[in-house]
MARROTI-318390 format. One record per residue (C-alpha): residue number from 1; residue in one letter; z, x negated, y. Coordinates in nm, 3 decimals. Layout:
N
 seq type       Z       X       Y
 NUM    a       Z       X       Y
...
This chain:
291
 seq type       Z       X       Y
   1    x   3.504   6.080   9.319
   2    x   3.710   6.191   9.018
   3    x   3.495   6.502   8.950
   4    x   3.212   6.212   8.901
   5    x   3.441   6.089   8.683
   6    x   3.459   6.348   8.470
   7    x   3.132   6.473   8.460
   8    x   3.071   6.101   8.368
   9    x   3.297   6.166   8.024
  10    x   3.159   6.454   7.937
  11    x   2.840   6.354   7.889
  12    x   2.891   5.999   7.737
  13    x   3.123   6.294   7.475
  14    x   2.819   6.501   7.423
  15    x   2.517   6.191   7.365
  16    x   2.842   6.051   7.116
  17    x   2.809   6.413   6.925
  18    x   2.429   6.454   6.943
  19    x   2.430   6.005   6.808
  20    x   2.679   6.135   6.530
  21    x   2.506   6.439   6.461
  22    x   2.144   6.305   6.440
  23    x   2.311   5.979   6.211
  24    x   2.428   6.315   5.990
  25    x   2.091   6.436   5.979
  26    x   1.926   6.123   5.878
  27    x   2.228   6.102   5.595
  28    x   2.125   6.430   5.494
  29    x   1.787   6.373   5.433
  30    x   1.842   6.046   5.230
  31    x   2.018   6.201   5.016
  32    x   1.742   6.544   4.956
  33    x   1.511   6.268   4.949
  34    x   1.739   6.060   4.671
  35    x   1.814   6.370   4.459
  36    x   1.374   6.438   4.512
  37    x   1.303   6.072   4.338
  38    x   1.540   6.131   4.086
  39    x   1.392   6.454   3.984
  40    x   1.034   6.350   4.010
  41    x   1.115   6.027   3.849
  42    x   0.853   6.110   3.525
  43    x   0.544   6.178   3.731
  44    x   0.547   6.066   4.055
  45    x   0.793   5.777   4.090
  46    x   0.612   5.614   3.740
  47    x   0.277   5.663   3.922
  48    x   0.361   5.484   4.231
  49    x   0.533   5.215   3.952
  50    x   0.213   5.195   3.772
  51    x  -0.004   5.163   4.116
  52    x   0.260   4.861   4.235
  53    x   0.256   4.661   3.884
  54    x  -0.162   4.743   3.867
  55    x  -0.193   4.579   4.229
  56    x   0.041   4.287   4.153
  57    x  -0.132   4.192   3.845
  58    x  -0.382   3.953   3.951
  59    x  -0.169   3.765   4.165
  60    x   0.110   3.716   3.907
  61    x  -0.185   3.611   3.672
  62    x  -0.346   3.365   3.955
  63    x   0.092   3.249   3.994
  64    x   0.108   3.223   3.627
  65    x  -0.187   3.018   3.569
  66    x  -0.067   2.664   3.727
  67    x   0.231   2.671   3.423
  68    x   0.025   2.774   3.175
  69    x  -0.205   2.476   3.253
  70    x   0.081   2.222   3.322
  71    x   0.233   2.337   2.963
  72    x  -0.055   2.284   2.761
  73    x  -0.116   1.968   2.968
  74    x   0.228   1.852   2.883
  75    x   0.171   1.948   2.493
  76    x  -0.160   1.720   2.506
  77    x   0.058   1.453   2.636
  78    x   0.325   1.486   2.366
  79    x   0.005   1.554   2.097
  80    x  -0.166   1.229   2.232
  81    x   0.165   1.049   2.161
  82    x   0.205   1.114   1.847
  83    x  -0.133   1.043   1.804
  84    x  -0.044   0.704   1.896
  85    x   0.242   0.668   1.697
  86    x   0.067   0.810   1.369
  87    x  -0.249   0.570   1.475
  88    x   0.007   0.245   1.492
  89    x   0.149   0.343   1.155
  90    x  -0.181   0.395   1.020
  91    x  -0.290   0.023   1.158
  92    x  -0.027  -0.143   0.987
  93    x  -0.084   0.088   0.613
  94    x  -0.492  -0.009   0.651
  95    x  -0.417  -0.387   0.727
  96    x  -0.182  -0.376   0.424
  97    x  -0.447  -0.226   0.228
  98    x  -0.700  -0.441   0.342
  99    x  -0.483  -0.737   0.232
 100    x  -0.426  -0.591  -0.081
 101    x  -0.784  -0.499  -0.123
 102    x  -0.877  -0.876  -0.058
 103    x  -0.654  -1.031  -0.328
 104    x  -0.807  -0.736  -0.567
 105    x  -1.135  -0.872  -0.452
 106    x  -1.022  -1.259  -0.545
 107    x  -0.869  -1.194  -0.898
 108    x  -1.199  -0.985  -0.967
 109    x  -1.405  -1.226  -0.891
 110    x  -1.192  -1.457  -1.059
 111    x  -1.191  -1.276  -1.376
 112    x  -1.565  -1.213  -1.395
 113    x  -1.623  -1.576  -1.356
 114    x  -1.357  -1.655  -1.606
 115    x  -1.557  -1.361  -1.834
 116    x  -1.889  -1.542  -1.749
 117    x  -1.742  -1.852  -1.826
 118    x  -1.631  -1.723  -2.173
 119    x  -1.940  -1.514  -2.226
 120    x  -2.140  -1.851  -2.308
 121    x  -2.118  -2.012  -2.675
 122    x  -2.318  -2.291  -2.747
 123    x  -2.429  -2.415  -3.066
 124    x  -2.162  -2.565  -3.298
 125    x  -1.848  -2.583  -3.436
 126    x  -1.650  -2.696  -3.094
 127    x  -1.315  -2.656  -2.884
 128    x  -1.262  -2.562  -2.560
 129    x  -1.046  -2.663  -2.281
 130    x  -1.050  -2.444  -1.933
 131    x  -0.976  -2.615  -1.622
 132    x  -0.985  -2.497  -1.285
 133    x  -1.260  -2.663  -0.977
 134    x  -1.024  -2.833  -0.683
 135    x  -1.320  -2.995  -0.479
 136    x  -1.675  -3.064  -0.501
 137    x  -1.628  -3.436  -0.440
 138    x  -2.055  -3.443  -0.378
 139    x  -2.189  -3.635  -0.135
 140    x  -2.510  -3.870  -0.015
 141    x  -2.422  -4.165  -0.252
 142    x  -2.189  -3.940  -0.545
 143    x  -2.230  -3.574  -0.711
 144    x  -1.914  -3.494  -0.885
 145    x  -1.642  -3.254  -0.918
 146    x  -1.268  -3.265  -0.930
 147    x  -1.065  -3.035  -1.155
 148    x  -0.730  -2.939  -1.190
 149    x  -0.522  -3.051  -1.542
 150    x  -0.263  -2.841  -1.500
 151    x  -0.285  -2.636  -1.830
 152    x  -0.531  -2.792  -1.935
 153    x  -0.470  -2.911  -2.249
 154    x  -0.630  -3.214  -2.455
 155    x  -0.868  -3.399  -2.195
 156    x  -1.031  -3.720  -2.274
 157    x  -1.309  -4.001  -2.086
 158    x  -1.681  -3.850  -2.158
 159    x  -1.629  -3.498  -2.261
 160    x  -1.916  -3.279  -2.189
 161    x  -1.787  -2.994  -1.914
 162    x  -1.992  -2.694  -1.872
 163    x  -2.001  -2.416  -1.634
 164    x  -2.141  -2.036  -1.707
 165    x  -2.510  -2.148  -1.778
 166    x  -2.462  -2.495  -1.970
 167    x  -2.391  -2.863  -1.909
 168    x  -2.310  -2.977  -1.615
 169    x  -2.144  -3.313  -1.642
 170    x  -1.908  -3.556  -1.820
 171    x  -1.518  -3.654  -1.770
 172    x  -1.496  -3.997  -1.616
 173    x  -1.173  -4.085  -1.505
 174    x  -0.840  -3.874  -1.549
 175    x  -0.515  -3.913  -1.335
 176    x  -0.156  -3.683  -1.360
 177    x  -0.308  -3.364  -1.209
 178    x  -0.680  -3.401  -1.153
 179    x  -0.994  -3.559  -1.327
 180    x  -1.318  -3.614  -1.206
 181    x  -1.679  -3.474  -1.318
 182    x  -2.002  -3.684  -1.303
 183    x  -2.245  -3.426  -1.228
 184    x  -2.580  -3.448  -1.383
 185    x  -2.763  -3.441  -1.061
 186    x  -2.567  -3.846  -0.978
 187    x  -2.731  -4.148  -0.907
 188    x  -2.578  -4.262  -1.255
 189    x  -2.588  -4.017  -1.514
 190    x  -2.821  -4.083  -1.774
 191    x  -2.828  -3.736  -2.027
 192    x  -2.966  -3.794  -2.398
 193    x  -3.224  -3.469  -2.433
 194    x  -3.487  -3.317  -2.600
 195    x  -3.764  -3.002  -2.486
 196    x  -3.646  -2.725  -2.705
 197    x  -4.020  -2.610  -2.714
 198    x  -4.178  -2.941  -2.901
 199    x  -3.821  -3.098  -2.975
 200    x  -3.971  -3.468  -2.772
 201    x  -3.678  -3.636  -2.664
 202    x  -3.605  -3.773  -2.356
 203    x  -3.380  -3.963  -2.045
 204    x  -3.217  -3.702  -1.778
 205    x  -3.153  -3.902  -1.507
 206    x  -3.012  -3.783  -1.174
 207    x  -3.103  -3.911  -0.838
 208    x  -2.814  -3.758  -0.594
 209    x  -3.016  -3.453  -0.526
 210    x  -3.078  -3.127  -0.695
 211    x  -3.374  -3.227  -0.868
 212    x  -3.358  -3.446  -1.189
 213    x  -3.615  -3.665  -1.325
 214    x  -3.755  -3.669  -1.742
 215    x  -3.818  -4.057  -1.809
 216    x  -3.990  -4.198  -2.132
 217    x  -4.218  -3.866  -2.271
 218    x  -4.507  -3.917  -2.415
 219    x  -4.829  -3.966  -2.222
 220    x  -5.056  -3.676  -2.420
 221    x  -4.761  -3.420  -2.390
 222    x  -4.798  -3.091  -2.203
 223    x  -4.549  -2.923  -2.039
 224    x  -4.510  -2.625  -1.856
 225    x  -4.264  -2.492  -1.563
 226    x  -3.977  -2.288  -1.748
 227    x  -3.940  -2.543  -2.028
 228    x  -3.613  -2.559  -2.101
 229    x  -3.398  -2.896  -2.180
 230    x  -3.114  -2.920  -2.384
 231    x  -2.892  -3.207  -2.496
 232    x  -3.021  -3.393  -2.806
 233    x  -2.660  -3.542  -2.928
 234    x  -2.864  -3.855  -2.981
 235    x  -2.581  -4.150  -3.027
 236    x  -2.273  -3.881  -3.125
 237    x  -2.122  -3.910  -2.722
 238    x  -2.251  -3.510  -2.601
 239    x  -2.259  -3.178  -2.886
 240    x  -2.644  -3.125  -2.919
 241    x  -2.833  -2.844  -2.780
 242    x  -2.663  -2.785  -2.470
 243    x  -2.858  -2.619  -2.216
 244    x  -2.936  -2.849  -1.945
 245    x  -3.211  -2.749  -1.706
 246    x  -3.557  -2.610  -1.646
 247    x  -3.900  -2.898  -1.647
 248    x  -4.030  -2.733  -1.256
 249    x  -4.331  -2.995  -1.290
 250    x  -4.517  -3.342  -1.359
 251    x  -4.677  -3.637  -1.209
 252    x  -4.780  -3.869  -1.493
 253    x  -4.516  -4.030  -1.669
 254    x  -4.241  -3.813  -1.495
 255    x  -4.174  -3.458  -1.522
 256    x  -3.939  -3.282  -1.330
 257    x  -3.638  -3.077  -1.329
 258    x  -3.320  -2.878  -1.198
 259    x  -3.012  -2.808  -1.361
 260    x  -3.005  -2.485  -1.573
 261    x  -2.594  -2.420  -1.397
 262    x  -2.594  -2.399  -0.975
 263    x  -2.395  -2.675  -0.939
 264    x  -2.293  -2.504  -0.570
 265    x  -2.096  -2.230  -0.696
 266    x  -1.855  -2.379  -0.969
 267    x  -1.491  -2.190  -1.004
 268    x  -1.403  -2.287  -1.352
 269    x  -1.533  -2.516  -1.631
 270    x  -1.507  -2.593  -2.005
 271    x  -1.436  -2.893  -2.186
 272    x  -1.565  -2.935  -2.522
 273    x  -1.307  -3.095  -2.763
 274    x  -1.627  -3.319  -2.925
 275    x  -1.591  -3.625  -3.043
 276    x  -1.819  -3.770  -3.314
 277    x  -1.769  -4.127  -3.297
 278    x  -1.361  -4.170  -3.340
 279    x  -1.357  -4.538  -3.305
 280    x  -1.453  -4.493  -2.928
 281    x  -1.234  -4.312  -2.623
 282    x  -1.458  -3.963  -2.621
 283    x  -1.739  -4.101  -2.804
 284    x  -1.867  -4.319  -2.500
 285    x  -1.937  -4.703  -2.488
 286    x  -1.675  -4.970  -2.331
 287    x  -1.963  -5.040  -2.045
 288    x  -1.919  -4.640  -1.947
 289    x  -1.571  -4.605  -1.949
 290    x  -1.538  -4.943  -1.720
 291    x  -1.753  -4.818  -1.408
């Protein structure tokens, strides 16, 4: 029994010496293999490098991909953004332009039809007054205008207005800040003129509608479409040889009109500062000043 024993020991002794000899081996060649790396380190070593990094390339390029794509993605966000911003900012600068651009528009037009307005200069020795159109006070039984006195100046009853093209009407009533203009084209105005091709004179009457009728001409007298038809002055209440419309045609006694002005599109009108007759309000009878 105890020689099993010991022959039991000594050989768990020798497999612990052959175990720690073979571990010493192993040690051993780790380290000739170390001190081999190290000295092949510039051919061998950089090779097998090379071979590694070659054959990990396209999967740290497939790897890299995904955040390359959800960068630029998140740069096209911010881009877009700013976009937005920039476009908002742009909004509001183009609406203020816009509005700017707009009142440009209105005080050009208003100037050119304050030039146009000035550009005309009928016959005579005359004064002017300028007034501005409120309302077109026209209707189905009344064709007159309302205009602003503010600034106006010297206004009196039966003044001859005109527009750009000629005479349009006359003053017939006057209040603190507006007046009112009896178009020729009313029911009641009744124009003194003459055709400035034979110098014939003539009754422009208005009947509430754009066209205006030519009363007491001689029978035998030919006219023709384009005629034109000024004011004749006849009994000192309108300057003479106003422009006021165009003869369009005849039937027998009657000829035919329309106003030289477009009566439509009035912005601003003159007053002429005529009076002939002083004894009389604006050279016009009682019986006109009292409808």
């Amino acid at each position: 029994m105890v020689k099993r024993l010991n022959l039991n020991l000594r050989a768990r002794t020798m497999g612990e010496r052959v175990l720690r000899r073979a571990w010493e081996g192993v040690l051993f060649v780790g380290i000739v293999l170390t001190v081999a790396f190290g000295a092949f380190e510039g051919s061998f070593t950089q090779n097998i490098r090379t071979t590694v990094i070659d054959g990990l390339a396209p999967v740290l390029e497939v790897m890299h991909r995904p955040v390359v794509t959800t960068r630029e993605a998140i740069n096209d966000i911010q881009g877009l953004w700013y976009a937005h911003d920039e476009n908002t900012t742009l909004r509001g600068q183009v609406a203020q332009v816009g509005t700017l651009r707009q009142r440009v528009l209105e005080l050009e037009a208003e100037n050119q039809a304050l030039r146009n307005l000035m550009s005309y200069r009928p016959p005579g020795m005359y004064r002017f007054t300028s007034a501005r159109v409120v309302a077109d006070a026209s209707g189905a039984f009344a064709q007159s205008l309302l205009i602003s006195l503010q600034d106006a100046g010297d206004i009196s009853l039966g003044q001859a207005v005109l527009g750009n093209d000629g005479f349009i009407g006359r003053v017939i009533s006057l209040g603190r800040h507006t007046g009112r203009v009896l178009l020729v084209t009313d029911i009641n105005s009744q124009i003194p003129v003459k055709i400035r091709r034979t110098g014939h004179r003539a009754l422009l009457v208005g009947d509430n509608s754009r066209r205006l009728k030519l009363l007491y001409l001689p029978a035998d007298l030919t006219l023709y479409p384009g005629d034109q038809i000024v004011t004749s002055g006849h009994g000192g209440r309108l300057p003479p040889s106003l422009p006021v419309g165009v003869i369009t045609g005849r039937a027998g006694e009657i000829a035919y009109a329309v106003p030289t002005q477009d009566l439509s599109r009035i912005e601003y009108v003159r007053i002429a500062q005529f009076h002939l007759y002083a004894g009389s309000q604006g050279g016009l009878p009682i019986s006109f000043e009292a409808r």
